[in-house]
C-alpha positions in Angstrom: 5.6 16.6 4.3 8.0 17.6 1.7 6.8 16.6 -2.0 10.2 18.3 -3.8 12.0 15.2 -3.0 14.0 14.8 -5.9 13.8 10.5 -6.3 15.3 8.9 -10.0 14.5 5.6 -11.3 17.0 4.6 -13.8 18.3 1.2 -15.5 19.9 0.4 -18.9 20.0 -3.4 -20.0 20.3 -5.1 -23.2 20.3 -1.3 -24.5 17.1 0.0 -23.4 16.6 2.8 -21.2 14.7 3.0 -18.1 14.0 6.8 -16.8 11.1 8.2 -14.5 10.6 10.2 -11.6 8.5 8.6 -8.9 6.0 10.5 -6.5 7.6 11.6 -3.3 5.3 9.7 -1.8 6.7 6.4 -3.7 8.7 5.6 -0.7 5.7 5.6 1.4 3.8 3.0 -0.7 7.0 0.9 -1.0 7.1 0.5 3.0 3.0 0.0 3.1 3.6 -2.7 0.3 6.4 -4.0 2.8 3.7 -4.5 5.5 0.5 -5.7 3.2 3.1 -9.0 1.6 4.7 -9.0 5.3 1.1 -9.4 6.9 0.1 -11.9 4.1 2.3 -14.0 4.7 2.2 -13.8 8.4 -0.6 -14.6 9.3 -0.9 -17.5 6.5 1.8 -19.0 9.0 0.4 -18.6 12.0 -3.4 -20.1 10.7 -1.8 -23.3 9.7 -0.4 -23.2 13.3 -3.5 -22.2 15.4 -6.4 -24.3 12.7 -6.2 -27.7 11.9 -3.2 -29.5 11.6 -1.6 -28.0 8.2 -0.9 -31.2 6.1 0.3 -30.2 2.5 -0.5 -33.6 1.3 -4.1 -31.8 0.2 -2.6 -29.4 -2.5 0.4 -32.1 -3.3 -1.9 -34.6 -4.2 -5.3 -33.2 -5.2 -4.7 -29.4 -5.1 -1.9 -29.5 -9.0 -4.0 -29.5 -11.5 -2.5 -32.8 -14.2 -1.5 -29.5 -17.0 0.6 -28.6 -14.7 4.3 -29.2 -15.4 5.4 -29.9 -11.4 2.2 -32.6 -11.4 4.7 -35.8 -11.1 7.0 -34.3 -8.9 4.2 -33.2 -6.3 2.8 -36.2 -6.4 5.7 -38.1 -5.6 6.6 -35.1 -2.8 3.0 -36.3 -1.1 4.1 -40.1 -1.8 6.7 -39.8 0.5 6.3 -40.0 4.1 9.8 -38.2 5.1 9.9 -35.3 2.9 6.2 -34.5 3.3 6.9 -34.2 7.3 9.5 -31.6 6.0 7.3 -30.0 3.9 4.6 -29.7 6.8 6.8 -28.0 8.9 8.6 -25.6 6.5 6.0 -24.5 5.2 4.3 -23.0 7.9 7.7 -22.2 9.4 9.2 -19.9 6.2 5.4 -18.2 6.1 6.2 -17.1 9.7 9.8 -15.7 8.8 9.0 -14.1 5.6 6.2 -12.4 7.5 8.3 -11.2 10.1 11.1 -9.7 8.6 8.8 -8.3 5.6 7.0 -6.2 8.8 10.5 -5.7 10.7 12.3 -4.9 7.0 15.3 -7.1 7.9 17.1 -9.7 5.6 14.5 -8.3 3.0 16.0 -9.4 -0.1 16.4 -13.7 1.5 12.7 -13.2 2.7 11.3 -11.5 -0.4 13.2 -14.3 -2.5 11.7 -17.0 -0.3 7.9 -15.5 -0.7 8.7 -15.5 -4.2 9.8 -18.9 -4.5 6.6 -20.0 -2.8 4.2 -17.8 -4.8 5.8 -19.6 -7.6 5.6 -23.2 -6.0 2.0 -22.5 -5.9 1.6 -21.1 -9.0 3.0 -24.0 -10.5 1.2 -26.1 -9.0 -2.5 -24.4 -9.8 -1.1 -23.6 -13.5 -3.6 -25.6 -16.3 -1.6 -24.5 -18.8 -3.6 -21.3 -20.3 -2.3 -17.8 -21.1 -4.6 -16.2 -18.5 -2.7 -18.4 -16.2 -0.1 -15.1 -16.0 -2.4 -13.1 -13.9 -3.1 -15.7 -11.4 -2.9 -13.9 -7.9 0.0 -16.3 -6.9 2.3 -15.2 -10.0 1.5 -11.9 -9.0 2.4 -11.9 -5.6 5.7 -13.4 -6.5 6.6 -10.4 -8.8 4.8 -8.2 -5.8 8.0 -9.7 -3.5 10.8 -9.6 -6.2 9.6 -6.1 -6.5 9.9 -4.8 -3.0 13.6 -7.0 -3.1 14.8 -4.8 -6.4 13.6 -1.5 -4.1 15.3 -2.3 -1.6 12.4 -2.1 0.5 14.2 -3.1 4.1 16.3 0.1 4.1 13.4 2.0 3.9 11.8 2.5 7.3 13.0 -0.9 8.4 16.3 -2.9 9.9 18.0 -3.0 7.1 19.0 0.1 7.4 20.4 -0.5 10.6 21.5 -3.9 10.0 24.0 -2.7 7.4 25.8 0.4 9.1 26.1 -2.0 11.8 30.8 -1.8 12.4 32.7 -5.0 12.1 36.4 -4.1 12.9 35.9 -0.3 11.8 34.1 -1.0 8.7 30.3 -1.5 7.7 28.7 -5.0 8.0 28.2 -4.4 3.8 32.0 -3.3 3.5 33.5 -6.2 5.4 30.7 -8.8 3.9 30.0 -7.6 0.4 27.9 -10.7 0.0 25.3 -9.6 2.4 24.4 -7.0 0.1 22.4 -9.8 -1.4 20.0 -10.6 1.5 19.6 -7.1 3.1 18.3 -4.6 1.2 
């Protein structure tokens, strides 16, 4: 195993400098991160499958604690019939998807968005309003997801990689689609 990879980390915005040199190794962790979040979230979905039936009426109504900002709206989520069947079955459902294409490293970017948006769902919902609130494990697994999205963790070892050299009327999937370069990655 070669550690003289040469890697670069580098971002300027709002006129600071970002500069480093990660490990060789970095790439390694990146794709073990990939499969840690991927597992997570995996089998989270499939235990609200195979246990009891998964009713998010629970956290909705007694899980948010009243500081928290998203109190009302959960509770009128839980109030109503309709969009709490919805919410029972995407749920579960997204869990499942974010899992698997976090393991398989395709349409990284969408999944890692969608784990995010869930950590933060829950985060909001558990927040009672104190500073030590920002190192809830939730919050943190939601900056864990946006991370592996800004690495672009599905090209590495995963279908993204493949997904994007894929040819569309002689060009790349990306060059044709620019836009995709959003959701793979």
């Amino acid at each position: 195993m070669s550690t003289n990879t040469r890697n670069r980390l580098e971002s300027q915005y709002a006129g600071i400098s970002l500069e480093g040199t990660p490990h060789a190794l970095s790439a390694w962790f990146v794709v073990a991160l990939r499969f840690l979040l991927g597992g997570m979230m995996l089998f989270a979905g499939i235990g609200k499958y195979t246990g009891e039936a998964f009713d998010a009426s629970g956290f909705l109504v007694h899980g948010v604690d009243p500081a928290s900002p998203v109190s009302g709206l959960y509770a009128t989520m839980a109030g109503n019939a309709a969009l709490l069947e919805v919410i029972n079955v995407v749920i579960p459902l997204t869990q499942v998807l974010i899992g698997v294409a976090l393991i398989a490293g395709g349409f990284l970017r969408l999944a890692a968005l969608g784990g995010a948006l869930q950590m933060v769902a829950f985060y909001l919902g558990g927040w009672e309003g104190e500073i030590l609130a920002l190192f809830d494990s939730t919050l943190i697994y939601a900056a864990l997801f946006l991370g592996l999205a800004a690495f672009g963790a599905g090209r590495i070892l995963g279908a993204d990689r493949y997904i994007e050299q894929l040819k569309v009327g002689g060009q790349t999937l990306v060059e044709k689609y620019p836009k995709l370069r959003y959701v793979l990655g």
